[in-house]
N, C-alpha and C positions, 0 to 999 in steps of 0.2 A: 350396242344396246338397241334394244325395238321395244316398240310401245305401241301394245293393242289397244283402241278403242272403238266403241262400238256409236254411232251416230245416230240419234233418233231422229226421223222430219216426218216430210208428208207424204209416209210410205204403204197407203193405203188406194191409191188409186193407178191403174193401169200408167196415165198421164206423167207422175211423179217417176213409176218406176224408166219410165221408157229416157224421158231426161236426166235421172241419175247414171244410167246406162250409157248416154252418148257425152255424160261430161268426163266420166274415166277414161275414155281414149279419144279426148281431147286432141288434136293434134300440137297443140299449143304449151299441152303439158307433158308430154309423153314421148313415145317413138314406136315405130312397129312392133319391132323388135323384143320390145316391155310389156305389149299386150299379149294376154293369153284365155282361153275358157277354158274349165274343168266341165265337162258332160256337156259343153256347147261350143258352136262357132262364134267366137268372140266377134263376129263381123254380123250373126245373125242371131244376138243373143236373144233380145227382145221378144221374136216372134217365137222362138223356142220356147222361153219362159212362160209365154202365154199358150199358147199352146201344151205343155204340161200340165197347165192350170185346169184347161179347158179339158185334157183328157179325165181329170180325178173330179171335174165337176167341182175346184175350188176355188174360186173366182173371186170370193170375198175377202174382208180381213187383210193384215199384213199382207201385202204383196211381194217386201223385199225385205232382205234386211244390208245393211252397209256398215263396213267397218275398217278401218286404216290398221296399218301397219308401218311403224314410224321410228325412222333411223335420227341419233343427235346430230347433229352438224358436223360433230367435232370426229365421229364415226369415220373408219378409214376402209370405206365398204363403196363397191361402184355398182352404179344402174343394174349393172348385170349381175353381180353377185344379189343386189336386193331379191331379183328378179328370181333367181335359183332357191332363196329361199323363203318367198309367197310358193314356188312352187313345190317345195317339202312342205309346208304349213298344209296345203289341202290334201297331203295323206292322210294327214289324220282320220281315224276310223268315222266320227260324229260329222265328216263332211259328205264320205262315201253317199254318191247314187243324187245328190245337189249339185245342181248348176250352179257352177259360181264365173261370173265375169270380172275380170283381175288386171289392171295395169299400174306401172311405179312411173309415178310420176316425179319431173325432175325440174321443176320449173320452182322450185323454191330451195331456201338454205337448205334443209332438207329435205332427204329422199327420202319417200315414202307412198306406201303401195294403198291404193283404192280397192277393195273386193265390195262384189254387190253378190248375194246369192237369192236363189229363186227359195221362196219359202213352200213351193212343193216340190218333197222330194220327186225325182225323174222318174227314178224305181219301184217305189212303193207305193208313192201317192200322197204318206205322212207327210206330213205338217212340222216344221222348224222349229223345233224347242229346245231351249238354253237353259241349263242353271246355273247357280253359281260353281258349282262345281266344274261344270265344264266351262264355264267361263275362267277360271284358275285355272285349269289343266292345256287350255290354249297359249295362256299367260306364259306358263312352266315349260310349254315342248316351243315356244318362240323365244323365251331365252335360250335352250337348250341347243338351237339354229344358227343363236350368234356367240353362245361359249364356244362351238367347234368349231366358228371361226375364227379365234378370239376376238371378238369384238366387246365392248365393255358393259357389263353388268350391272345395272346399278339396283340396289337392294333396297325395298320399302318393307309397308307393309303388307302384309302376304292379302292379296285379295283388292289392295287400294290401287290402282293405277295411277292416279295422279302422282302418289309418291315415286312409283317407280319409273314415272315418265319422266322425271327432272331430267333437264337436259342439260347435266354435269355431273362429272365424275371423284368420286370419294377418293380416288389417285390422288397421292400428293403430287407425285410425279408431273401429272398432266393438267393440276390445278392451273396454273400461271398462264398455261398454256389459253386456256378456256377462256380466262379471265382475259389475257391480248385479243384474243379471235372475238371477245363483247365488245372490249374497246373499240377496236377498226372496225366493226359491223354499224354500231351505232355513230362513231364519228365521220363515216364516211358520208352520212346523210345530213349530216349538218356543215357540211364543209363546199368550198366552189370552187378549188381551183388545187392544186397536189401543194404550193405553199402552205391555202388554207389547213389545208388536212395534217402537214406535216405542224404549225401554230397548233391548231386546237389536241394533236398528240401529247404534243410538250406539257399541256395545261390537264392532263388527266397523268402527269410524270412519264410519260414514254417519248424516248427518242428514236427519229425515224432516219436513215439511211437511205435515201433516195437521187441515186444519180443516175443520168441518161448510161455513163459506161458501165454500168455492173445491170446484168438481168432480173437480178430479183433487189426486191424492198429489204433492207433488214431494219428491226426492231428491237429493240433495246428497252425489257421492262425497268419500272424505280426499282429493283433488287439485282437488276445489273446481267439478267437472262438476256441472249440473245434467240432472234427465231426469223428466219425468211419469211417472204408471203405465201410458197410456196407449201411450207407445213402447216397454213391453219387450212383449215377443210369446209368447203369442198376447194381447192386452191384456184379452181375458176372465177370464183366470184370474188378473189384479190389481186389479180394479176395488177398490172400497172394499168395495160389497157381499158380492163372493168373498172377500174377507180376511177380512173379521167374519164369513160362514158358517164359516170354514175354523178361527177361532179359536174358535168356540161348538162345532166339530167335536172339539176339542182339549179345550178343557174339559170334551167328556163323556164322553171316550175315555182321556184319560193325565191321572194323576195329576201336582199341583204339581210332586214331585221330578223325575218322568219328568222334563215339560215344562226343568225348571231342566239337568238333566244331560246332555239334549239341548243347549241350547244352551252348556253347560260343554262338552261336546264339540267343537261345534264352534268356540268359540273358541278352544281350545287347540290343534285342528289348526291352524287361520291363524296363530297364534305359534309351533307350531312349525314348520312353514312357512319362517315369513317367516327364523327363527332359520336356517335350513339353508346352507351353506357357499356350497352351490350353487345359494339363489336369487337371480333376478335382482330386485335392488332396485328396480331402475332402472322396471320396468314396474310389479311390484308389484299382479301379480292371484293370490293364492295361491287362492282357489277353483278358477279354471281351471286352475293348474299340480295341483290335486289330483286331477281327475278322472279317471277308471277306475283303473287299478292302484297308481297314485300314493297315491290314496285308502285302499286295501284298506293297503298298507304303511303309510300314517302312523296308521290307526287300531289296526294289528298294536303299533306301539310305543307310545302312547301308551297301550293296555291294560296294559301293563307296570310297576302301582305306583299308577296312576290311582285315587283314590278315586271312580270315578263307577258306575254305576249298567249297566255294561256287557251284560248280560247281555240287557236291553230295548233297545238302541241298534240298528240294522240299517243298511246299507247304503244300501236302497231306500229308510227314512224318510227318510234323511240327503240 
């Protein structure tokens, strides 16, 4: 599954575009290899850009436009493969004769690709214009990139993004799955030590399998599924090793109580969660049913009387 979005900032000055330019091939985010330009040298995009501008005499207005292309986590798609397909996305016919500078960056759970395009066209001199229409039709031929791969589809409504950027899958199949990979994502930041981590497992029902002789972690949801660390995705960012950095990370960054209120937090959203009239028992993945706004509301109420530690909790740690 990919999910277009299109980024609005301060993309009206030479200044803006020229730093939006050098943060896509970041080295910090990225790799040679992930960068590319369509109609430019991605090493010399900037002056190209301007330059095109300067030849059609259009210097003002929009200078750029930027927009992501955005793989779920749980996606079983590699840097390279993203890479292959930002670059079928700029076939498309409404890109033809546009500069566009393009790198997938890999320095978060997910992968996902940065484009910036020059809003004069190279060829003709026109000027970058979107509708909605071809804003849907970009939508359409970028799922169409990841069904030949099969990678997962997930269905809104036709024209909303938001909806069809959920980053979870309508598989029942691969529900539980998704729901373990919330759990260890968010527990592993409230944890200090691989005991802590495997205690605070237990306290959201999962049992952890963690010994020096066997290679990988296994995990054991409450409905009695097993699953290695190695299948939640990207499986770098579960190895044993990444967990023990990420805990020695924690220990020198957030103090005990932090660490504790953090995950006081988050078990009391999953109970109250599960308490809610309106959830389904029956499937019984409250991390997923909490994600984006769900989230924001259940931590609005549970502020409300909470002895914890509110004030250091964030969203994005969570």
């Amino acid at each position: 599954m990919a999910v277009i979005e299109f980024i609005n900032g301060q993309n009206k000055t030479y200044g803006a575009m020229k730093r939006v330019l050098e943060y896509i091939v970041n080295a910090a985010k990225t790799e040679p290899h992930l960068m590319d330009g369509a109609n430019c040298d991605i090493n010399n995009a900037y002056h190209q850009f301007v330059l095109t501008k300067r030849n059609y005499n259009k210097e003002t207005g929009r200078q750029y436009i930027h927009f992501t292309q955005s793989f779920a986590p749980y996606d079983k798609v590699t840097p390279e493969e993203v890479k292959k397909i930002a670059d079928e996305l700029l076939q498309m016919k409404f890109f033809k004769g546009f500069q566009v500078d393009y790198a997938v960056h890999i320095d978060k759970d997910h992968l996902h690709t940065h484009f910036v395009v020059n809003t004069v066209n190279a060829d003709t001199g026109l000027k970058w214009k979107q509708s909605a229409e071809q804003l849907q039709f970009l939508k359409d031929y970028s799922d169409d990139l990841c069904r030949k791969r099969g990678l997962i589809i997930t269905q809104g409504k036709k024209g909303n993004h938001k909806n069809r950027g959920e980053y979870r899958t309508k598989d029942k199949g691969q529900s539980w799955k998704y729901e373990l990979y919330l759990a260890v994502k968010k527990v592993k930041w409230g944890s200090k030590s691989k005991e802590d981590f495997i205690e605070n497992m237990k306290k959201l029902g999962y049992k952890v399998d963690w010994t020096d002789t066997r290679k990988y972690i296994t995990f054991t949801t409450p409905s009695g599924k097993k699953c290695r660390n190695r299948k939640l995705y990207p499986p770098e960012k579960f190895t044993k090793e990444t967990l023990l950095k990420t805990f020695d990370l924690n220990q020198q960054r957030a103090k005990d109580k932090e660490l504790k209120n953090r995950m006081e937090l988050l078990v009391s959203l999953v109970y109250s969660m599960q308490e809610n009239p309106s959830y389904d028992t029956n499937k019984n993945y409250p991390l997923s049913a909490l994600e984006g706004e769900s989230l924001k509301d259940e931590i609005a109420e549970l502020k409300k009387g909470k002895g914890l530690n509110w004030d250091k909790e964030s969203d994005r740690e969570m």
